[in-house]
Kinemage of the C-alpha trace (Angstrom):
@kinemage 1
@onewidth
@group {chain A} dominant
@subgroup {mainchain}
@vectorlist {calphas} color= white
{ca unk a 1} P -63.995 -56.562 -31.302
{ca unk a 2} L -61.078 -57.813 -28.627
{ca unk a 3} L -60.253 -55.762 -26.149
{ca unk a 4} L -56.919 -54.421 -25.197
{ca unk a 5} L -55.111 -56.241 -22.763
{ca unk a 6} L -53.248 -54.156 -20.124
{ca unk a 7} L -50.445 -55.176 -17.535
{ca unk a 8} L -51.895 -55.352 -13.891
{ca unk a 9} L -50.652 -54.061 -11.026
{ca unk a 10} L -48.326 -55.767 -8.685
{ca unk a 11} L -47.631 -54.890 -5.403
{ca unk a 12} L -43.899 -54.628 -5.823
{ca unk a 13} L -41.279 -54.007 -2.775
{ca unk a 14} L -39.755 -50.350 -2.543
{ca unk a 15} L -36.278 -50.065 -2.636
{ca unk a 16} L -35.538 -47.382 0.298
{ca unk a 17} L -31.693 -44.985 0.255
{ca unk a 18} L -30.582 -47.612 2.365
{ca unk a 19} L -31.177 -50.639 0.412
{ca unk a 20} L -34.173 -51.836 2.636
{ca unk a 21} L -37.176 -52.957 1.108
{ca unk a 22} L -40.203 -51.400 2.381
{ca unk a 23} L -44.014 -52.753 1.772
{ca unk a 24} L -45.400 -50.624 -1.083
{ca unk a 25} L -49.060 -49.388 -2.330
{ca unk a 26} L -49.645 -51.025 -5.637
{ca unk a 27} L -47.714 -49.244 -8.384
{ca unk a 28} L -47.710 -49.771 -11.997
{ca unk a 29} L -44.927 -52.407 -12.382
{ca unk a 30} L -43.186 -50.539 -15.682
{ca unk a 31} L -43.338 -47.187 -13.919
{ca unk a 32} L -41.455 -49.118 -10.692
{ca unk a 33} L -39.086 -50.788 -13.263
{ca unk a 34} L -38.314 -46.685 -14.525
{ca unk a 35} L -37.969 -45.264 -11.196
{ca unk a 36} L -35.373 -47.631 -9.829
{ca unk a 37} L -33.769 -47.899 -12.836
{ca unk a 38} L -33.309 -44.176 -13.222
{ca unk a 39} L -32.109 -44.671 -9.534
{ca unk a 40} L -29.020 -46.599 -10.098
{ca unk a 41} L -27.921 -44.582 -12.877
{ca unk a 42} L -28.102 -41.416 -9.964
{ca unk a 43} L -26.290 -43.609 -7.488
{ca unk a 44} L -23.505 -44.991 -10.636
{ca unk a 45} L -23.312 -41.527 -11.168
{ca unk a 46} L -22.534 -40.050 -7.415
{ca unk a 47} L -20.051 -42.835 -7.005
{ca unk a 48} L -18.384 -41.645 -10.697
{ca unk a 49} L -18.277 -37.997 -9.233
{ca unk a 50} L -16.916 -39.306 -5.755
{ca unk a 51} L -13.915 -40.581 -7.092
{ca unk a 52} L -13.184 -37.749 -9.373
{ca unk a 53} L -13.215 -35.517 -6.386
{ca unk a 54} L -11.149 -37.889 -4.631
{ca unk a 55} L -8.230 -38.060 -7.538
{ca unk a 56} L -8.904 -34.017 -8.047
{ca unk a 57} L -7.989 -33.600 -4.312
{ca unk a 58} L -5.608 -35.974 -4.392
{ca unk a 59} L -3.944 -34.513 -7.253
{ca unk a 60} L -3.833 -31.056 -5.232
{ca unk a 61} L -2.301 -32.049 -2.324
{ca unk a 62} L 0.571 -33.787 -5.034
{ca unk a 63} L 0.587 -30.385 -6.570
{ca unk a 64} L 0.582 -28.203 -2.857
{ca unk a 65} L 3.270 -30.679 -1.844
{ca unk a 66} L 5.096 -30.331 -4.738
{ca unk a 67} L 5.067 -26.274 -4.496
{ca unk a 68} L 6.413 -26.548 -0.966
{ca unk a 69} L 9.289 -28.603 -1.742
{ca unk a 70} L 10.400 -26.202 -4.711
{ca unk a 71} L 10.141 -22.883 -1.903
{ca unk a 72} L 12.172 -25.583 0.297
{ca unk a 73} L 14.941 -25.524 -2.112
{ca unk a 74} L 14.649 -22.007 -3.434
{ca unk a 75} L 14.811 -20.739 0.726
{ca unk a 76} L 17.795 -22.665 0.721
{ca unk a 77} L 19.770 -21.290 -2.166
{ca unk a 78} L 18.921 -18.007 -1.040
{ca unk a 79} L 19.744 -18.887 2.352
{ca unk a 80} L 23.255 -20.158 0.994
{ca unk a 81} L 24.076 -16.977 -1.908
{ca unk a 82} L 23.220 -14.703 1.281
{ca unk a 83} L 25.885 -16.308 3.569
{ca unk a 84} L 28.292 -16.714 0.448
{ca unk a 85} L 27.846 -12.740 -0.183
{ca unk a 86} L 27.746 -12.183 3.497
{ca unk a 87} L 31.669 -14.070 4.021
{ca unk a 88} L 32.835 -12.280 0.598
{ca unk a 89} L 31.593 -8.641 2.282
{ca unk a 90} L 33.675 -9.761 5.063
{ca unk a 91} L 36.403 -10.963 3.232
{ca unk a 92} L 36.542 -7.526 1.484
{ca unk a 93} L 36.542 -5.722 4.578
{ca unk a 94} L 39.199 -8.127 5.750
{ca unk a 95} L 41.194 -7.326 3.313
{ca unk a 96} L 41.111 -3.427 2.614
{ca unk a 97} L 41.613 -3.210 7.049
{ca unk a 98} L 44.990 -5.335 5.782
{ca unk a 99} L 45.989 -2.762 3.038
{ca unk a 100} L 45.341 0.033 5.848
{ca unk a 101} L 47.400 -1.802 8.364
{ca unk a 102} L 50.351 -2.275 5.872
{ca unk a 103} L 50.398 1.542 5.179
{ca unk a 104} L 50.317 2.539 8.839
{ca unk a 105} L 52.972 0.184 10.002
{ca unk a 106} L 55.261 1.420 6.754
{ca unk a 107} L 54.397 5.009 7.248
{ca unk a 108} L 55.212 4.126 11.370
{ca unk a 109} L 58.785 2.955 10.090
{ca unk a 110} L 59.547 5.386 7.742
{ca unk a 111} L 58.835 8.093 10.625
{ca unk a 112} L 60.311 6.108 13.302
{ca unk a 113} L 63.821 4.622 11.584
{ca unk a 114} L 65.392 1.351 12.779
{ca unk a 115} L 63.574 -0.759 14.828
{ca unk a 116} L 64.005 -4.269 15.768
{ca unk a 117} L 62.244 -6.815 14.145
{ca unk a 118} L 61.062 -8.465 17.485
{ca unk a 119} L 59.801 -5.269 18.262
{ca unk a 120} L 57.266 -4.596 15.750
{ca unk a 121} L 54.453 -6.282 17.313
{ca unk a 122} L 54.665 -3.924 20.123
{ca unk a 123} L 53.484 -0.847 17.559
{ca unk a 124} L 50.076 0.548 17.955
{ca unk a 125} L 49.411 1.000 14.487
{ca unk a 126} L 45.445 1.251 15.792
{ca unk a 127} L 46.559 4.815 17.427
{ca unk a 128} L 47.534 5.950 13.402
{ca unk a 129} L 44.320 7.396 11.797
{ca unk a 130} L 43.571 6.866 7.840
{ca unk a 131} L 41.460 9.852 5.677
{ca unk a 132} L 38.303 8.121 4.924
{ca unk a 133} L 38.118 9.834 1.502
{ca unk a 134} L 41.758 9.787 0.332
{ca unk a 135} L 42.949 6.214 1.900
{ca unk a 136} L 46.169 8.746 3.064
{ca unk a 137} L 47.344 8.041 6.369
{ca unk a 138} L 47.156 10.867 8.335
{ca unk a 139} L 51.136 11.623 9.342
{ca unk a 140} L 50.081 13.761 12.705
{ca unk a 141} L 48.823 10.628 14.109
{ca unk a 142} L 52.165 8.603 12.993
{ca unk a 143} L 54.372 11.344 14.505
{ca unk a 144} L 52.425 11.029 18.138
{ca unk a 145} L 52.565 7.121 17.573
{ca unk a 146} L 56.371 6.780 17.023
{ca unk a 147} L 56.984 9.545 20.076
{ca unk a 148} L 54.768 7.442 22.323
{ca unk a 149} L 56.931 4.020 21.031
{ca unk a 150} L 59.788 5.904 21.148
{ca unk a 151} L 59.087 6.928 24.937
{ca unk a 152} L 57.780 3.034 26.196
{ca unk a 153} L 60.428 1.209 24.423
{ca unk a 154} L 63.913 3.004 23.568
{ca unk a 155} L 65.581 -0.266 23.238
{ca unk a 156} L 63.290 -1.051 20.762
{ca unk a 157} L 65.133 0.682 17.855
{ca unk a 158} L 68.729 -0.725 16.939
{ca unk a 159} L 70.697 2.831 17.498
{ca unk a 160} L 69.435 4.373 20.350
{ca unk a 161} L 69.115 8.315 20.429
{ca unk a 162} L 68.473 10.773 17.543
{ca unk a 163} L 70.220 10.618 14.384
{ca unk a 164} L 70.801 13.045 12.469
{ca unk a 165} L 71.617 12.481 9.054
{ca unk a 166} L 74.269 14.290 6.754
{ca unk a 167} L 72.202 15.182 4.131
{ca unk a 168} L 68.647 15.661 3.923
{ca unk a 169} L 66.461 13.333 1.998
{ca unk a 170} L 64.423 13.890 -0.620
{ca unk a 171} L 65.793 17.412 -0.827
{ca unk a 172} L 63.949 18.282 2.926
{ca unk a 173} L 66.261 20.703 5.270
{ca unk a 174} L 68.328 18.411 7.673
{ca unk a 175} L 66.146 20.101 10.890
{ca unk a 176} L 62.521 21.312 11.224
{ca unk a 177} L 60.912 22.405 14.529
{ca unk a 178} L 57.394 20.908 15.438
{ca unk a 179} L 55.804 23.983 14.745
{ca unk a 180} L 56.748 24.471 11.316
{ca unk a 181} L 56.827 20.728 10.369
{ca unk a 182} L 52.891 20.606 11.511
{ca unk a 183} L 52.277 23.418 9.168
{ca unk a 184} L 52.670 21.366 6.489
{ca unk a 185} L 50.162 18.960 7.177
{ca unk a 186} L 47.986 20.393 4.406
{ca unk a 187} L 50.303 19.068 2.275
{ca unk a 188} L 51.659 15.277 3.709
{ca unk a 189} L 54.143 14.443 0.976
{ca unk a 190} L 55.855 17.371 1.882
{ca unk a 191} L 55.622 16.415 5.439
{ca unk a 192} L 56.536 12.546 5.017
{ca unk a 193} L 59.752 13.501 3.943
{ca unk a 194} L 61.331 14.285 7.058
{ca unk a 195} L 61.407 11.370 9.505
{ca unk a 196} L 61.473 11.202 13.320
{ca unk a 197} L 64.907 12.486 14.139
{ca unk a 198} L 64.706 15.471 11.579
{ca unk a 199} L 61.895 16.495 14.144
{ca unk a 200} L 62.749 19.025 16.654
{ca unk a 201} L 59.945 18.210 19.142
{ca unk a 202} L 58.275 20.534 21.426
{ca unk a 203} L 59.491 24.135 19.478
């Protein structure tokens, strides 16, 4: 009967971490072959999940990068529709403080009569005051307005001194005192129909 004939053991070198061979005991030669095999399938597979971190972080950063560029341009629209809305606000204003000007310098003329042309940008039309609720300009203020022109600059208006005219317009008396004519400030059209001169100031 043979006997069974078995692999002997060989002193084989150690593979250390670090690639260094190191003096080993005697170990069963197929066990070694297992060990260091199963080793380089641990290191093939650190290096595997190495890189795949490395394109997962990489692909991150892309994404992060990628994000901040789209706020970029998203901060800067807004930035841009806010000034846009910001100059049409302004524009708005602009123009409605035009409107109100218009109205005070026609309701200063129609109070006042002829004045020069040269003259006009001597008129404080900023002295005139405007309801806030009605857009009406408020005739007491015109009336002090003209009177104050009237009293810096006489040679302002092309026929100096009061006239008074032959009939009254609009159907208004030809003459109203101060007095009465401020009584009818609850009621301006009434009031807007006499003009400076039909004014008898200071009664």
């Amino acid at each position: 009967m043979s006997e069974a004939i078995t692999q002997p053991a060989v002193e084989t070198p150690v593979v250390s971490d670090d690639g260094k061979e190191t003096p080993p005991d005697k170990v069963d030669y197929a066990k070694f072959r297992e060990l260091l095999d199963e080793k380089k399938k641990v290191q093939a597979r650190e290096r595997e999940l190495a890189a795949k971190l490395s394109e997962y972080e990489k692909a991150q950063k892309d994404k992060e990068e990628e994000l901040a560029r789209k706020r970029g341009d998203f901060d800067t629209i807004l930035k841009t529709r806010e000034e846009r809305i910001k100059e049409l606000e302004a524009d708005a204003e602009a123009n409605k403080r035009h409107k109100q000007d218009v109205k005070k310098l026609s309701a200063f003329l129609k109070s006042a009569g002829d004045v020069e042309e040269k003259w006009m940008g001597l008129i404080q039309i900023g002295d005139i005051a405007v309801n806030p609720d009605t857009g009406e300009v408020d005739q007491m203020s015109v009336s002090k307005a003209v009177d104050s022109f009237k009293k810096t600059w006489p040679e302002a208006f092309k026929k100096p001194g009061v006239r008074i005219p032959t009939e009254a317009p609009n159907g208004a008396p030809d003459m109203i005192t101060e007095s009465a004519w401020k009584k009818l400030a609850s009621n301006p059209k009434e009031m807007n129909k006499y003009r400076y001169g039909q004014i008898i100031w200071g009664q």
